[in-house]
C-alpha positions as CSV (number, residue, x, y, z in Angstrom):
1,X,-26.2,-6.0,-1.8
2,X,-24.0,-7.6,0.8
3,X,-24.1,-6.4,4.6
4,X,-22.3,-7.6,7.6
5,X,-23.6,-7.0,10.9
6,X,-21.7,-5.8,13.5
7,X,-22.2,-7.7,17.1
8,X,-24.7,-5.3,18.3
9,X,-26.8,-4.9,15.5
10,X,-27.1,-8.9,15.2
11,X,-28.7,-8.5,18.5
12,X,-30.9,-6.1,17.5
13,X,-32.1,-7.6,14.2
14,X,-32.8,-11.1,16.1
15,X,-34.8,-9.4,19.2
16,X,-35.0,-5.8,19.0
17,X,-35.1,-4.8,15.8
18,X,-36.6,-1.3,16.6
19,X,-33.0,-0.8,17.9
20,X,-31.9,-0.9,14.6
21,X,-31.7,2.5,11.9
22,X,-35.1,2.2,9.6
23,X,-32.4,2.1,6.8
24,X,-30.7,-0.8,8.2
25,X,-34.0,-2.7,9.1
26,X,-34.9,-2.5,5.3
27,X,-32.2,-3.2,4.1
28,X,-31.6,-6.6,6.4
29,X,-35.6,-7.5,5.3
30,X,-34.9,-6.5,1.7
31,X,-35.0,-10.0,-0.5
32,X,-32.1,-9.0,-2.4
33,X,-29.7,-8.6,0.4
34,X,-27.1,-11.2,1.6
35,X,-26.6,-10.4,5.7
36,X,-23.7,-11.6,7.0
37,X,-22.6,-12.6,10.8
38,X,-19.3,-12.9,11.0
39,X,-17.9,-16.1,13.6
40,X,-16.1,-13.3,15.4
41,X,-19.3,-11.7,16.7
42,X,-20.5,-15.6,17.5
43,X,-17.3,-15.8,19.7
44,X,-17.6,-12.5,21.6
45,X,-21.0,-14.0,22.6
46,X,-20.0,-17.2,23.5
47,X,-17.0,-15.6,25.6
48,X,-18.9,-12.9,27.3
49,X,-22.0,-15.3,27.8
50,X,-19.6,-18.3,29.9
51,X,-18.3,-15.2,31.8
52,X,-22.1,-14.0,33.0
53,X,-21.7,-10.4,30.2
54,X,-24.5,-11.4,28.5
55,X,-27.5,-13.6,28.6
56,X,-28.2,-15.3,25.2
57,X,-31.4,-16.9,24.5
58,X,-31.4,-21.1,24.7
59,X,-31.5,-20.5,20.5
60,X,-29.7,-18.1,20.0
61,X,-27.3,-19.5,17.5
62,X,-30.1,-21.1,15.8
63,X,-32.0,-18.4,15.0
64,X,-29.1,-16.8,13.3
65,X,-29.1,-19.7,10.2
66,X,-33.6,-19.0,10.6
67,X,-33.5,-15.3,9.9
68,X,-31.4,-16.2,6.7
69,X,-27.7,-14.8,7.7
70,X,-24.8,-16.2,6.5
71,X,-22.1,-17.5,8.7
72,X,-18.5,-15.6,7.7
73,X,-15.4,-17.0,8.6
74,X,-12.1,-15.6,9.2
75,X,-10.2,-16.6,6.4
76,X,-6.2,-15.4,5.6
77,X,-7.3,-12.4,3.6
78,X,-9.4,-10.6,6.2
79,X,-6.2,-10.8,8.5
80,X,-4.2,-9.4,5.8
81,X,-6.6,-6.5,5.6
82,X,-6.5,-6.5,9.9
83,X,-3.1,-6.2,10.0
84,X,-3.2,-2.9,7.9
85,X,-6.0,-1.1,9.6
86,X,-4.5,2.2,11.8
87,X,-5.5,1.6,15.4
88,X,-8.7,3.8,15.6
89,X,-10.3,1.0,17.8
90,X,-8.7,-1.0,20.1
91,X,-11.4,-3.7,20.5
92,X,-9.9,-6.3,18.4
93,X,-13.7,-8.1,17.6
94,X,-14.8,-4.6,16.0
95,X,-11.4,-4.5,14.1
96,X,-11.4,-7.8,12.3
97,X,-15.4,-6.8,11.7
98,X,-13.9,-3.9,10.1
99,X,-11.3,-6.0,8.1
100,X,-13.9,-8.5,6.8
101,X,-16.1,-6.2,5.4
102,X,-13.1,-4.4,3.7
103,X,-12.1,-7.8,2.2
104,X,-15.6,-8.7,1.1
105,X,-17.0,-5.5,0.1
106,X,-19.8,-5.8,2.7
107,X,-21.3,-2.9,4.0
108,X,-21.1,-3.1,7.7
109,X,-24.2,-2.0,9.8
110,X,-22.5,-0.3,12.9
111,X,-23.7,2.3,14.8
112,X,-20.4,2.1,16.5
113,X,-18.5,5.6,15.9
114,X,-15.1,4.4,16.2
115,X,-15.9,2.0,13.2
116,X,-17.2,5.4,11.4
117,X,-13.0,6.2,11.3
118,X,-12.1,3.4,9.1
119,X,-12.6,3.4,5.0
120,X,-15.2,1.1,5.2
121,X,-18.6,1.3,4.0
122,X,-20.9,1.9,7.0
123,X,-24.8,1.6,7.3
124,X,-26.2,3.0,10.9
């Protein structure tokens, strides 16, 4: 099965995890899953950490490749999928999160409720 975190459940799963649904906990540990983090989510941190939002720890970015996620990129076809998505969020980080797992068939761990409004398969 293939999941895609969302930018707050990343945090979660790397240092509070009890944050995190019990469902979406086993299914990040479960051996058969393939977690992704999308480069979006890594450049919401990196902008909100250079403007004092957020405090990262010193290996942060590191541990995301050690607790076996896979690095997503925003390729052409998750923008097509953006660019169709009715505006029931506004932040546009959540929105191409949204788009990716729509493109990918990922199921995206949110416990967002604006992303709960889009056809997207939704783990919380």
């Amino acid at each position: 099965m293939g999941y895609l975190l969302d930018t707050h459940s990343l945090l979660w799963a790397l240092g509070e995890p009890d944050a995190l649904s019990s469902r979406a906990r086993a299914a990040i540990g479960d051996t058969g899953s393939i977690v992704h983090v999308s480069t979006a989510s890594l450049w919401e941190y990196a902008i909100k950490a250079s403007i004092g939002k957020l405090e990262l720890p010193e290996e942060f970015f590191d541990s995301i490749t050690m607790a076996g996620f896979e690095e997503l990129q925003i390729r052409i076809p998750h923008l097509q999928v953006y660019g169709e998505l009715p505006m029931h969020h506004r932040d546009p980080f959540d929105r191409i999160l949204v788009a990716q797992a729509k493109a990918e068939s990922l199921t995206l761990i949110s416990q967002d409720s604006k992303i709960a409004e889009y056809e997207v398969d939704i783990l919380n």
